[in-house]
KOLTORZA-324666 format. One record per residue: residue in three letters; z negated, y negated, x negated of N, C-alpha, C, O in turn. Coordinates in steps of 0.2 Angstrom, whole numbers, plus 5000, padded with zeros to 4 digits. Atoms other than C-alpha are relative to their C-alpha. Last residue first. Layout:
REM residues N
AlaZYXZYXZYXZYX
...
This chain:
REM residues 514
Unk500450055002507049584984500649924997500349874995
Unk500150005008508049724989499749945004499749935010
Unk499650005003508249835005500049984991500050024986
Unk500350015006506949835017500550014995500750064998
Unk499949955007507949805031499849984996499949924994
Unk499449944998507249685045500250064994499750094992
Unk499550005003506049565039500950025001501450004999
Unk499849945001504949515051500549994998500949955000
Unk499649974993503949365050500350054995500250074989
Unk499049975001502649315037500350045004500150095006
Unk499450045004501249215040500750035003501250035007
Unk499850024997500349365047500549955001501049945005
Unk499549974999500449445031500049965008500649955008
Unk499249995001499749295023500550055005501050025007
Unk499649954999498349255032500950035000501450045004
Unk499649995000497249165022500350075000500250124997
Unk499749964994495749105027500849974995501049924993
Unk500249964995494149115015500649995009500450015014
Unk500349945004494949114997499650035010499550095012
Unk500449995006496148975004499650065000499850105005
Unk500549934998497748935013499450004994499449974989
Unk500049985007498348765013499850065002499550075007
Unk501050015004498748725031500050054994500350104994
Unk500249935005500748705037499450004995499349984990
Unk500850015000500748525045499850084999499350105001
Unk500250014992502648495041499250014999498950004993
Unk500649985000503248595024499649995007499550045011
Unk500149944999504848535027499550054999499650115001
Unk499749984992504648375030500150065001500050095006
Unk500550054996503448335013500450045007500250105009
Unk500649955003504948465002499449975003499050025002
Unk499749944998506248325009499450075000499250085005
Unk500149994994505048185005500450045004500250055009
Unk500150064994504948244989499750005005499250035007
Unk500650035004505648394980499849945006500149945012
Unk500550034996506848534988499449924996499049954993
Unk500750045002508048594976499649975004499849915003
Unk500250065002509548714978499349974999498850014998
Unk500450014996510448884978499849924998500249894993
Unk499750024994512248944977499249965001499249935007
Unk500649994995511549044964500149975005499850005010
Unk499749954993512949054954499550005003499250065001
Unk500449905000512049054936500350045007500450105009
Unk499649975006513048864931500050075002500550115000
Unk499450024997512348794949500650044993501150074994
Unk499949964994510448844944500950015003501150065005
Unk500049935003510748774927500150055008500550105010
Unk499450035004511348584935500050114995500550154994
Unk499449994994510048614948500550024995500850074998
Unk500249964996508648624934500650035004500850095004
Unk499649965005509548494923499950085004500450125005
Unk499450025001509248364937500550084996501050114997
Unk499749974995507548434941500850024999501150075001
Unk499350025000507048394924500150035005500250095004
Unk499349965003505248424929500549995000500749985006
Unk499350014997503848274930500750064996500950064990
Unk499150055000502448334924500450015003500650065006
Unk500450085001500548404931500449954997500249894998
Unk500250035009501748554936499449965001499149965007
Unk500550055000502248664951499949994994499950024989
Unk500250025008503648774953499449945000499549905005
Unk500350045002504248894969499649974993499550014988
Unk500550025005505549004971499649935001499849895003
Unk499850075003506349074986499549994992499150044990
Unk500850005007506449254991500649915001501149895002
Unk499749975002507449295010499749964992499249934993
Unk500749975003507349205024500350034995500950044994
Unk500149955000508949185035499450034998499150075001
Unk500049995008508749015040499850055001499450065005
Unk500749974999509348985060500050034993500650054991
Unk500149914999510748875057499450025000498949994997
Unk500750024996510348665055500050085003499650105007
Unk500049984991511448675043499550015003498950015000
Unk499349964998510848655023500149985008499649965011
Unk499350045002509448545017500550045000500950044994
Unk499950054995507848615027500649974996500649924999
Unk500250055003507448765013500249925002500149874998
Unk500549995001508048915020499749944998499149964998
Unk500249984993509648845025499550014999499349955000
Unk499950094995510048755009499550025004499050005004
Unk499350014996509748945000500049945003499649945008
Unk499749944994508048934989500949965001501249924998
Unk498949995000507348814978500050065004499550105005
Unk499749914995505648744984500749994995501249954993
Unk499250025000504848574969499850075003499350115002
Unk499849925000502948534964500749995006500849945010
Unk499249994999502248394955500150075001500050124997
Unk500050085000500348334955501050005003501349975007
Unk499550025007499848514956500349925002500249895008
Unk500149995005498148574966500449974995500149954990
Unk500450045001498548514984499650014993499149974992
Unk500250074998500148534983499449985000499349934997
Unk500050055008500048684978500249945001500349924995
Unk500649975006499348764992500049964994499549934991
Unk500350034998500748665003499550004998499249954998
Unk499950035004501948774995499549915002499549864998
Unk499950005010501148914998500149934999499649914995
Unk500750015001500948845018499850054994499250064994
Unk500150074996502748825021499150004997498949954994
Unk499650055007503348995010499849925003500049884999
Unk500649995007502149065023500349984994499949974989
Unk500650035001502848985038499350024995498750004994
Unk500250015009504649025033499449955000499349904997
Unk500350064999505049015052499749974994499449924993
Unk500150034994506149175050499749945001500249905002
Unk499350024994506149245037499749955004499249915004
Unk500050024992504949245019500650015002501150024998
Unk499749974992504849295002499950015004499750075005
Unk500649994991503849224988500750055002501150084998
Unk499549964995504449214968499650015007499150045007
Unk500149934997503349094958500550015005500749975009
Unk499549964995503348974943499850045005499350085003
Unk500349934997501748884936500849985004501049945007
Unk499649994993502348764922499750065003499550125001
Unk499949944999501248674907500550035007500549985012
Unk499249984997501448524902500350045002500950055003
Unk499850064996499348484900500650015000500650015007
Unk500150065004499248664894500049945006500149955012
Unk499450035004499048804909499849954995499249954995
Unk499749965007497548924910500649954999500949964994
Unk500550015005496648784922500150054994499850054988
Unk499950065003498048754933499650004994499849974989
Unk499549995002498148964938500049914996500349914990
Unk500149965006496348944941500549994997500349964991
Unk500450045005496448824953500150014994500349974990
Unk499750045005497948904959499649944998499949894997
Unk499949965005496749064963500649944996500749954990
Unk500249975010495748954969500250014999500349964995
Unk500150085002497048854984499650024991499750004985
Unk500550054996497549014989499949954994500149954988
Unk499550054996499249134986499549945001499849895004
Unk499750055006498449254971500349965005500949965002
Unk500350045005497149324983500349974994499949954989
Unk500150064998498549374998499449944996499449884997
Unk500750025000499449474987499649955001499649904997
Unk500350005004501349424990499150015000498849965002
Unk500550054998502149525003499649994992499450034988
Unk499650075001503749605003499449955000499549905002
Unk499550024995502949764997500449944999500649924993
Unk500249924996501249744989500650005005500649975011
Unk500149994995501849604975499950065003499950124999
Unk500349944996501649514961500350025006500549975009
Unk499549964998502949394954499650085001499750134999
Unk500149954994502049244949500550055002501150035003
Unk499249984995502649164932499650055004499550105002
Unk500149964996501349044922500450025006500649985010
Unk499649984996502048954907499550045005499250085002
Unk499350044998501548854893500150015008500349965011
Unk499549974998499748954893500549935000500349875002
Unk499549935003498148944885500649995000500949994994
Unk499550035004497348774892500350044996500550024991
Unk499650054998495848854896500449994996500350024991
Unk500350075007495649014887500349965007500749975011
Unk499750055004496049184900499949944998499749915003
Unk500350005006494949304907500449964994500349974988
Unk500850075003494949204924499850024992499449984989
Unk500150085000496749244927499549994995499549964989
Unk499750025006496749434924500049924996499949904990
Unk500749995003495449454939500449984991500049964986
Unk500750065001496749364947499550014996499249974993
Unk500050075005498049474941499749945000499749894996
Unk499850054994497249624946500249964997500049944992
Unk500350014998497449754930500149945006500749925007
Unk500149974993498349864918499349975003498849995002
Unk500449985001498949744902499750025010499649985015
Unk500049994995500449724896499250025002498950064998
Unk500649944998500849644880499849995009499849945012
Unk500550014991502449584879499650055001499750115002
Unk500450035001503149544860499849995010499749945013
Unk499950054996504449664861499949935003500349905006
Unk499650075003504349744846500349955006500749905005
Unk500750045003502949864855500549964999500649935004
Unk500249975006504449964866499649924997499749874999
Unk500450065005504949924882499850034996499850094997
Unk499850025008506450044886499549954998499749914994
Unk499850055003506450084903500049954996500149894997
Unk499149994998506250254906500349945001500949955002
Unk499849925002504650304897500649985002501150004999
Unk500249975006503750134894500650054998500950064993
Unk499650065005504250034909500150024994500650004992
Unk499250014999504050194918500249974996500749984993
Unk499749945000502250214912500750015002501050054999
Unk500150005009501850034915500350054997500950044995
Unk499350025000502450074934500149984993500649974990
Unk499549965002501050184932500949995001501450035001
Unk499849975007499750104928500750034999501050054994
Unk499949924997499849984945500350034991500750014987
Unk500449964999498949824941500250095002499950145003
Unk499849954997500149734931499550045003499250084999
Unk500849984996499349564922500450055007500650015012
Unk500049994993500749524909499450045004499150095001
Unk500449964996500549424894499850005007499649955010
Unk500050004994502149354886499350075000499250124997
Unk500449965000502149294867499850005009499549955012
Unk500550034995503749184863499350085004499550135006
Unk500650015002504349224844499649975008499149945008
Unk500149965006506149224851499349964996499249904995
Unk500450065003506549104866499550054994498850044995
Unk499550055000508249204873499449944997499549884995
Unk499450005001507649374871500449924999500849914994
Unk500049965008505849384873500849994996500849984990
Unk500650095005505949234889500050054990500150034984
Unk499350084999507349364897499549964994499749944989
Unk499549965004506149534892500449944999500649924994
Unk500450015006504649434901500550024993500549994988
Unk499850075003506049404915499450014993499649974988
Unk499850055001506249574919500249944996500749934992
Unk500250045009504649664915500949974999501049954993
Unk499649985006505049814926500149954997500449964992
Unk499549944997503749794939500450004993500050014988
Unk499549985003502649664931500750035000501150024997
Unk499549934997501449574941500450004993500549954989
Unk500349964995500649394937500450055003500850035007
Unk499649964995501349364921499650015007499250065007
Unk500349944996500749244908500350025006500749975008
Unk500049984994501649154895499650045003499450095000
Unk500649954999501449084877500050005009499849955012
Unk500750014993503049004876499550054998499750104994
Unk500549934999504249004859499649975007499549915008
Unk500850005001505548854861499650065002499650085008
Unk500149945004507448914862499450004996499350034991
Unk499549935001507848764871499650044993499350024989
Unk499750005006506548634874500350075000500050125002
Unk500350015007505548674890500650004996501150034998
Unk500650025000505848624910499850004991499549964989
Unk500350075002507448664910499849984998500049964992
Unk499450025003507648844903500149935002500149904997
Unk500450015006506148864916500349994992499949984988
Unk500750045001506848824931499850014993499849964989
Unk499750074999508448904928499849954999499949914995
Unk499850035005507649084923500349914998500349874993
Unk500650025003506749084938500349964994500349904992
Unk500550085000508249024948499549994996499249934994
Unk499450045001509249184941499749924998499649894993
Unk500349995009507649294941500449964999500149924996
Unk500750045003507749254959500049984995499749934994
Unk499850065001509749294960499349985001499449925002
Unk500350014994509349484956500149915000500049894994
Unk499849964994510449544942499849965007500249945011
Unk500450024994510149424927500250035007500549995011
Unk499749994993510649504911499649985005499049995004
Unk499550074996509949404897500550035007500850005011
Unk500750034994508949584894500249955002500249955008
Unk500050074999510549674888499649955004499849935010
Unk499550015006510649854882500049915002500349884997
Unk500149975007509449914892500349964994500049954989
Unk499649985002509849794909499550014991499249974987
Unk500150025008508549794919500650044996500750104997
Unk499249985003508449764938500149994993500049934990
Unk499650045005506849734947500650054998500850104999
Unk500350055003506049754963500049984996499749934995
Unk499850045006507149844975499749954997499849894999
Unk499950085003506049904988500250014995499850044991
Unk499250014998506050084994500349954998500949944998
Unk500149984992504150104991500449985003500349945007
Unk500849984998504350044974500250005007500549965010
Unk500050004997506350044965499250055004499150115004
Unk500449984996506649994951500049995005500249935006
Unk500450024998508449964944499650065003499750115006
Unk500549985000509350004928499549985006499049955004
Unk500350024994511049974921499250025003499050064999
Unk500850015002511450014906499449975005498949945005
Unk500249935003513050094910499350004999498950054999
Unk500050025006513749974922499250054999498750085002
Unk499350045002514649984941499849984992500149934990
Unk499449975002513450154944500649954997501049974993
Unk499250045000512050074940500650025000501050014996
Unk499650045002510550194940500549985003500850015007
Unk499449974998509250224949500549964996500549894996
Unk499750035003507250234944500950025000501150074998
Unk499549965002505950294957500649954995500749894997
Unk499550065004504350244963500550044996500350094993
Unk499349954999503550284980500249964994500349904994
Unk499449994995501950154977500450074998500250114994
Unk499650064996500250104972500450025003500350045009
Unk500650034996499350244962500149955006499649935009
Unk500550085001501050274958499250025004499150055009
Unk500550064997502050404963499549994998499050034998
Unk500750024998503550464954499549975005499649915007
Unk500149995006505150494955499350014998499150074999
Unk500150025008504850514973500250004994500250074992
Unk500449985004505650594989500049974995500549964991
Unk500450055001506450515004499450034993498850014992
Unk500050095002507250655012499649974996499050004996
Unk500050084997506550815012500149964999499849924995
Unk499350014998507150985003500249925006500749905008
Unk499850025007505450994992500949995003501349974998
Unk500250075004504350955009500649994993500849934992
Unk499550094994505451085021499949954992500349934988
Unk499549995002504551235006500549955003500849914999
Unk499850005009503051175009500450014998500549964994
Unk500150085001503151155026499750004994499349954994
Unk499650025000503651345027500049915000500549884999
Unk499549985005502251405018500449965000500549924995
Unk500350055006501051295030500550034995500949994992
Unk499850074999502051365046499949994992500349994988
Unk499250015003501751565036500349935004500949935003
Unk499849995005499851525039500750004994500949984988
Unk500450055004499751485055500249984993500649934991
Unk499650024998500551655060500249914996500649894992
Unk499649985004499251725048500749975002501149954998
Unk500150005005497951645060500649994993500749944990
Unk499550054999498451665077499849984993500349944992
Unk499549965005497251825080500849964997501349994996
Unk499350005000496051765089500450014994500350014988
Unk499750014994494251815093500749985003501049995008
Unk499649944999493651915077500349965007500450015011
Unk499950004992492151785077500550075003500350115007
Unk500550014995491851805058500050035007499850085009
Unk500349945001493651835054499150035003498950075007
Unk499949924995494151715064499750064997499450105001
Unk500349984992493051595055500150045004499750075008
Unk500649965001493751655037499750005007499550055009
Unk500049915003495551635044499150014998498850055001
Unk500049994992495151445052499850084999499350125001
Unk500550014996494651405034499950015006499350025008
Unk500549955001496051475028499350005000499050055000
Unk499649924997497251385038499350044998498950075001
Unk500250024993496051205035500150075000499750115001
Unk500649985000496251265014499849995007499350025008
Unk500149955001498051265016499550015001499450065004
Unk500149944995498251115027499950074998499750105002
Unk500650004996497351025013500150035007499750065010
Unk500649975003498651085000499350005005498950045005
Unk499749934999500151035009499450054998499350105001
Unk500049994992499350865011500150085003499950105008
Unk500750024995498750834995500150035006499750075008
Unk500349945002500450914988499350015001499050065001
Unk499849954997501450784997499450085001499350125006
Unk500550004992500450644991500250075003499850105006
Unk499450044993500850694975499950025004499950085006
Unk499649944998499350754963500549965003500349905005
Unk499749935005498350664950500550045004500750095002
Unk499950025006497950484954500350054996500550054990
Unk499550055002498050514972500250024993500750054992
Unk499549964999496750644971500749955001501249984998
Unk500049935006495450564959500950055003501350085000
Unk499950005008495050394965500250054997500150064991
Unk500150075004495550354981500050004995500549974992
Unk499450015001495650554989500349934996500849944993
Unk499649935003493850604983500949975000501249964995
Unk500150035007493150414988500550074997501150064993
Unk499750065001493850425006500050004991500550004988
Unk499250005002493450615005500549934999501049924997
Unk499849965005491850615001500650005000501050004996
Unk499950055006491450455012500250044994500350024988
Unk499450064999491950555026500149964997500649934996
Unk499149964999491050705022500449955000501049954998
Unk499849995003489550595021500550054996500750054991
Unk499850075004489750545039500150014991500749994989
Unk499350035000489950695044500249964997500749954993
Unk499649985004488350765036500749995001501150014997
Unk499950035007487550625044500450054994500550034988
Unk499650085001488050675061499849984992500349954989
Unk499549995000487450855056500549945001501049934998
Unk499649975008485750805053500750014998500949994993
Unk500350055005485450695067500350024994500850004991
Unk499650024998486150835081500049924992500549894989
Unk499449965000485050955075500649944998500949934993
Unk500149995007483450845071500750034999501050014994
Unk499850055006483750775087500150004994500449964991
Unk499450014999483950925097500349944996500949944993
Unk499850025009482551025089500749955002501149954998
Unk500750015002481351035105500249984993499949944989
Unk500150075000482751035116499749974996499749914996
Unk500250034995483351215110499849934999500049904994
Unk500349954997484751325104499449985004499450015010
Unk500650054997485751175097499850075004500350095008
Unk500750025004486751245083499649985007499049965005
Unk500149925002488351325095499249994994498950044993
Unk500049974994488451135103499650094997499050114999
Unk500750034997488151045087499950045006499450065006
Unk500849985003489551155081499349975001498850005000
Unk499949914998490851125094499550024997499050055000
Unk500349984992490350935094499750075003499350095006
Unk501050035002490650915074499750025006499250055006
Unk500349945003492351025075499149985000498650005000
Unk500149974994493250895090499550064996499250105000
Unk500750034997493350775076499850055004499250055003
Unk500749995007494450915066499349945001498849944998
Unk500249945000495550915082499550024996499050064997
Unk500349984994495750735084499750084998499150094996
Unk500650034999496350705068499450005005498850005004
Unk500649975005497250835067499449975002498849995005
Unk500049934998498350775082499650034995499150064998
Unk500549964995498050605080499950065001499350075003
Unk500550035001498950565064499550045003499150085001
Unk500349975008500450675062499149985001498750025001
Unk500049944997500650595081499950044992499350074992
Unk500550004995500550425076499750085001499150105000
Unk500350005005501950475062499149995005498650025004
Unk499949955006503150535073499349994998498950045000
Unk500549954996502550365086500250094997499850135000
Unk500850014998502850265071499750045007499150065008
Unk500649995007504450345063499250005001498850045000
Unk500449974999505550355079499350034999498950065001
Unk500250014994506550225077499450045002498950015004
Unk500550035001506850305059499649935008499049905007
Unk500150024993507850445066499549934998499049935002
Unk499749974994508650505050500049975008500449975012
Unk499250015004507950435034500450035008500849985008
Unk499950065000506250415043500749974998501049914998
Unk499850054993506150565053500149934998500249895003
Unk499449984997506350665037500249945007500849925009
Unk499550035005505150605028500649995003501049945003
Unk500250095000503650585041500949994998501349955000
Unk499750054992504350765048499949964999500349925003
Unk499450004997504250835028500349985007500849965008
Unk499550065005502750745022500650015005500849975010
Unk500250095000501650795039500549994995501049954997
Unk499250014998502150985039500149934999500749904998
Unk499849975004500351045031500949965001501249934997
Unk500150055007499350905039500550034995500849994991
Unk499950105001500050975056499849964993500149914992
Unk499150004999499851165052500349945000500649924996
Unk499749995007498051125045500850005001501249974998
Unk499950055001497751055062500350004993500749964991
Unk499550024999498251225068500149934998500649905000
Unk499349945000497251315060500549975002501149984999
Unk500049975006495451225060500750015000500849964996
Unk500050095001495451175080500350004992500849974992
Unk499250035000496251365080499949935000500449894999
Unk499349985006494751415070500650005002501050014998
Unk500050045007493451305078500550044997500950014993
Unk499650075003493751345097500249984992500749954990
Unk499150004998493451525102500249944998500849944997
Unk500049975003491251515098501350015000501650034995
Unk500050055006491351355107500050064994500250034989
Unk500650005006491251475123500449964993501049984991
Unk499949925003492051375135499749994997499449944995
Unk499549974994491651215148500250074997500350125001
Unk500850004996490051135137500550055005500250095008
Unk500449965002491351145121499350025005498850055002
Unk500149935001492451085130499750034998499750095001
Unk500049974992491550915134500450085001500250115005
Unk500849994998490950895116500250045008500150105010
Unk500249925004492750945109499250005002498850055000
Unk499749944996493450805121499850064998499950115002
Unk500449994994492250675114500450055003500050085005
Unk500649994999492350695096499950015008499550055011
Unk500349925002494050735095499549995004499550005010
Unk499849954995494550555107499950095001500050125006
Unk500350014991493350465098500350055004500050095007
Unk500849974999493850525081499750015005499450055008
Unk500149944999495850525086499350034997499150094998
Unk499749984994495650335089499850085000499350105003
Unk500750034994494850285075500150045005499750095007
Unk500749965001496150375065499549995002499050035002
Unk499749944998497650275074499350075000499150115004
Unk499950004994496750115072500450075003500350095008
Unk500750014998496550145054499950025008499750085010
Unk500449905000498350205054499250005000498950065001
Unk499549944997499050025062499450085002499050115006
Unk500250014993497749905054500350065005499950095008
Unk500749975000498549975037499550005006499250055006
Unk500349924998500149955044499550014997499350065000
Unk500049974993499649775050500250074998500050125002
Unk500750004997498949725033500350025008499850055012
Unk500350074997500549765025499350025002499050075001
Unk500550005000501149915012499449925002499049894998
Unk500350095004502749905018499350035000499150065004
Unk500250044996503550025033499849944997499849884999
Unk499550024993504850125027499549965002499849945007
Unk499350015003504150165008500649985007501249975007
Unk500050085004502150125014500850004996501049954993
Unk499750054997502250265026500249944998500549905001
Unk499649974996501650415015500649945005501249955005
Unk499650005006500550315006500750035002501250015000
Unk499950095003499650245021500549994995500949954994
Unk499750034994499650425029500249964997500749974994
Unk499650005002498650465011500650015006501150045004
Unk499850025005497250375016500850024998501249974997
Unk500250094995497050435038500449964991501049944991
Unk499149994996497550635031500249915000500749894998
Unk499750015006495850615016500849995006501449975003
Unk500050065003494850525030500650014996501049964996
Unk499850034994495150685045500349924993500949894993
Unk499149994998494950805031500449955001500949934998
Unk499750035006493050735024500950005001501349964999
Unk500150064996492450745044500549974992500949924992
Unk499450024996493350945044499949915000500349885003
Unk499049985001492550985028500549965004500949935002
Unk499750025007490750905031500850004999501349954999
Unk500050084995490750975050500049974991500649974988
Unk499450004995491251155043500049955002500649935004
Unk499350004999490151145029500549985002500949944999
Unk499950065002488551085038500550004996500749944996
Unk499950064998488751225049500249944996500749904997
Unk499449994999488851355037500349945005500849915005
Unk499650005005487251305028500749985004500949925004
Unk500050055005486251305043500549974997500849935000
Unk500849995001486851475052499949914997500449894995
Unk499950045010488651455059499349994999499049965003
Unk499850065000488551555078499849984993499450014990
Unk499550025000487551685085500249954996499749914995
Unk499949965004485651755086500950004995501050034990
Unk500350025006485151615095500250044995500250014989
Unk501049965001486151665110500049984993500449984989
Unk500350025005487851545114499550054996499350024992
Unk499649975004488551615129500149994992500650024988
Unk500349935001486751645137500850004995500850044991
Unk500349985008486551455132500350075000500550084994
Unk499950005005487851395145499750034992499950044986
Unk499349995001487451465158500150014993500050054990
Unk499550044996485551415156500650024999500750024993
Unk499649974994484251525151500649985003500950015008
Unk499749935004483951465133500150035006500550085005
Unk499450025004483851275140500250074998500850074995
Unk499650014996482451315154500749984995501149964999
Unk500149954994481351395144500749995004501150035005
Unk499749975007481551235130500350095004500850125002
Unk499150025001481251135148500250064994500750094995
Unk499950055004479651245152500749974998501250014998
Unk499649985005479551335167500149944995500249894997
């Protein structure tokens, strides 16, 4: 008996017969569909958690690792059932009910993190694995119901692995560039359990073998309906963040942003000299030293969020020309729509990385360079290295000043090896912070929490520096020296090929503000 002989008689084939099961086409659909699903749930997870968790490199490592996870353990559980029942009864409740979990996912993520937030990452695990797994478990089912004999096994099993794979680059890139940028996440999610449900519904139909379908169907209605009464919902989202604008109750022109639950600036409409957050306090402090009173700058920005201190430098050093480097558009679109930049402001904005903004600027361009990017509490780890404040020295004047806002806890071992960065590029560079945070206060455990850093190639008025810092209430102080040498310690510069920012940096605790 020939093996192909012996494979079309065997248990398992007879419940299978050649005449059965997803023809060509239909296969490579279903395995396509479900392998692009599994990516577009894995992407917008990330968006979904980045307002309670941070948009760090360990929650990215997290839901990778989580969707790794439920391809392996699909893929391999839906081979071995699919050898144990007929695989003909599988695909439309694998389908069906995973769609019910994609569909429900904003509202249980939302909900359980305003409410049960303890419980956020194994909730959110379980959003993850449970499709995930289920919609890996669709490739095996159908290789199994495709393989009729030994003679095509490889061609079988060949093809349809590679139409996974391109399913899986069609939805990384489909939800990245295109659906993100036009729908909310919610409605990604609501919508892709829709088509999973009725995709399970056309295969029943087909097969006729369950009848679990329509039930299926009114969950996803009703987690549609949960999502628009869930916690935690946007004003917007960003191609970047959760972002929403809340006013001031104790003043009327009050105005702060807020990106994936983080307070990131504060703007007063009616009065850009308002200084709400005690960074901007210090920025402004330092830099109101450092130049001739009510001298124009040409400034650059790295980051923008609400355009803060560009508004401050516009307001109190009149004819000064700020260019900010914002990569997310749609916090520009805010800035524009609901917090009052208008043209006559003299801050042009311009949508991109701000390293890549760095290099297309003139030597010797700028008075001023002001850092104040971030993903989260975390400053992007390619504007913190030794290049990029190559770079950053190479757009100042010979008197020129680079500011930046960080934020550290705990052992403030990434505020220690920032400041250590620019050391070895700037000739003069000065910490301000709380005492405690900054080795000249008590010997108490330093809470953490933004500091500033400045770096020159002159010597800065420190004197006047402190002397404004202490006028704004800031309680904070100055680092330079052999103070600023001792507290640094043997903290390694970071550069383009190791810097680990987010591991640096300790745990926060409440995301709060900035």
């Amino acid at each position: 008996m020939s093996p192909v002989t012996e494979l079309s008689s065997s248990p398992a084939a007879e419940g299978t017969p050649r005449d059965f099961g997803p023809g060509p086409r239909a296969a490579a659909v279903l395995v396509f569909g479900s392998s692009a699903a599994v990516l577009v749930v894995e992407i917008v997870a990330l968006r979904l958690l980045a307002p309670y968790l941070g948009l760090t490199l360990e929650t990215s490592t997290t839901v990778i690792g989580i969707a790794l996870t439920a391809i392996a353990l699909g893929s391999w559980l839906g081979g071995r059932i699919a050898d144990q029942v007929d695989p003909r009864r599988l695909i439309g409740p694998s389908l069906g009910v995973s769609g019910v979990v994609v569909a429900l996912t904003p509202a249980v993520l939302r909900t359980t993190a305003e409410w049960t937030p303890a419980l956020l990452l194994l909730i959110a695990s379980l959003t993850i694995l449970v499709p995930g797994a289920l919609l890996s478990a669709v490739t095996p089912i159908v290789t199994k119901l495709r393989l009729t004999s030994l003679a095509e096994t490889g061609t079988v099993v060949g093809r349809l692995s590679g139409v996974g794979t391109v399913g899986a680059i069609v939805g990384t890139v489909l939800t990245g560039f295109v659906l993100v940028s036009r729908l909310p996440v919610s409605g990604i999610l609501i919508g892709l359990g829709a088509l999973l449900v009725a995709g399970s519904a056309l295969v029943e139909w087909r097969t006729r073998r369950w009848s679990g379908t329509p039930v299926l169907a009114l969950v996803v209605v009703a987690g549609g309906l949960a999502t628009t009464v869930a916690p935690g919902a946007c004003d917007a989202e960003t191609r970047y963040h959760c972002a929403r604008v809340v006013a001031d109750p104790g003043r009327d022109s009050g105005r702060t942003l807020v990106l994936d639950g983080l307070r990131h600036s504060y703007v007063d409409l009616d009065d850009p000299t308002f200084l709400e957050f005690t960074y901007v306090r210090a920025l402004a402090s330092v830099v109101d030293a450092a130049f001739p009173e009510d001298e124009p700058l040409a400034a650059h920005h790295l980051g923008g969020g609400g355009l803060t201190f560009p508004r401050y430098l516009a307001a109190t050093r009149p004819g000064t020309r700020s260019l900010v480097s914002e990569i997310d558009g749609g916090v520009v679109r805010i800035d524009r729509d609901e917090l009052g930049l208008g043209p006559e402001a003299g801050i042009d904005v311009r949508v991109e990385d701000g390293r890549l903004g760095l290099r297309r600027l003139e030597t010797g361009s700028r008075d001023l360079v002001v850092g104040d990017a971030f993903g989260g509490v975390s400053v992007p780890w390619h504007l913190t290295t030794v290049e990029a404040m190559t770079d950053v020295r190479r757009v100042l004047d010979e008197d020129g000043l680079y500011v930046a806002n960080l934020i550290d806890h705990g052992g403030q071992a990434f505020a220690r090896a920032e400041a250590a960065t620019l050391g070895e590029i700037f000739e003069h560079v000065a910490l301000v912070g709380e005492p405690a945070d900054i080795g000249l206060g008590p010997a108490a455990t330093p809470g953490g929490g933004n500091l500033v850093v400045l770096a020159s190639g002159r010597p800065v008025d420190l004197r006047a520096a402190q002397e404004a810092l202490d006028a704004r209430q800031t309680g904070w102080k100055i680092a330079v020296g052999d103070d600023l040498t001792s507290w640094i310690g043997d903290a390694r510069p970071l550069t383009d090929d190791y810097a680990p920012v987010d591991q640096l940096l300790q745990p926060s605790g409440p995301r709060s503000s900035r």
